[in-house]
C-alpha positions in Angstrom: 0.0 0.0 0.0 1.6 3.2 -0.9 -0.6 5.5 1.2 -0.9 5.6 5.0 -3.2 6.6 7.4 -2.1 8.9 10.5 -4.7 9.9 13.4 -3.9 13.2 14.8 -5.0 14.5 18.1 -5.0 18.3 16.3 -6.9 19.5 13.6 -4.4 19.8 10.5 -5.0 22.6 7.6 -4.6 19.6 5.0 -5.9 16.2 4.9 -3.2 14.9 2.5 0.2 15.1 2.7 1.9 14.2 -0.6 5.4 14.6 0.5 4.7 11.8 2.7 2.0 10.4 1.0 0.1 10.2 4.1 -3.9 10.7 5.0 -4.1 12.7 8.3 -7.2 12.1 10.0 -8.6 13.3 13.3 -8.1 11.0 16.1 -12.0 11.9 17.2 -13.4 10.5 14.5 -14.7 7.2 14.8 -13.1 4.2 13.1 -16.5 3.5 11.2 -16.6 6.8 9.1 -12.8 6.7 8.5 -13.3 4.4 5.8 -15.8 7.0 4.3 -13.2 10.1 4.5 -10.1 8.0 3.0 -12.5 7.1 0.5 -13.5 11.0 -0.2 -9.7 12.3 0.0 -8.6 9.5 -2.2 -11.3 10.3 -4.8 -11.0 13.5 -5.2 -7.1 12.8 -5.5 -9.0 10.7 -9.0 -8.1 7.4 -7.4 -11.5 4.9 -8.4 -13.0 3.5 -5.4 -14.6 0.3 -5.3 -18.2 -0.3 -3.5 -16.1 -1.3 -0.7 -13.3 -0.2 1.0 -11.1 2.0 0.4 -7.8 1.3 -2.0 -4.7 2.8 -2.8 -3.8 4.4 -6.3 -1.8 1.5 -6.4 -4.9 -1.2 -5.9 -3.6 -2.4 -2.6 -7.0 -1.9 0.3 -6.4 1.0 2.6 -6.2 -0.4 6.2 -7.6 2.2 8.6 -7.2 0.0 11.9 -4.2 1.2 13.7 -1.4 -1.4 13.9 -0.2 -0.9 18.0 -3.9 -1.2 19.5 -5.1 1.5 22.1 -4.7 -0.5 25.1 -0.8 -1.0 24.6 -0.6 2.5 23.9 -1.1 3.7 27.4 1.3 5.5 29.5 1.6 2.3 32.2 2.2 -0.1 29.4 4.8 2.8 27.8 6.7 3.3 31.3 6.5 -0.7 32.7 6.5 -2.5 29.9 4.2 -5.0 28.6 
């Protein structure tokens, strides 16, 4: 997959970063519409979107889930290990 999808805690003035080619999205928003906005930002960006999903200009899926979980993402897992 040659994009990738960052959630922010701030607001940022653009949802696309094409140096990086990374989608920013707000950390706020839920992981059910996600899917919907990478969908939006990558179609106005004239990729094709299936019904489905969301997929890269390369054809890859966009995974929205984040890969380290919430849970191991805390400060007491960060400061005493898991």
């Amino acid at each position: 997959m040659c994009v990738r999808i960052r959630f922010s805690p701030e607001c940022e003035p653009a949802p696309f970063d094409a140096s990086e080619g990374t989608i920013v999205l707000p950390c706020t928003l839920s992981r059910a519409h996600a899917v919907t906005v990478v969908r939006a930002i990558l179609a106005e960006l004239a990729v094709q979107q299936p019904e489905l999903g969301a997929v890269c200009w390369c054809g890859e899926p966009v995974t929205v889930l984040p890969r380290i979980p919430i849970q191991r993402r805390s400060e007491q897992v960060i400061k005493r290990g898991a």
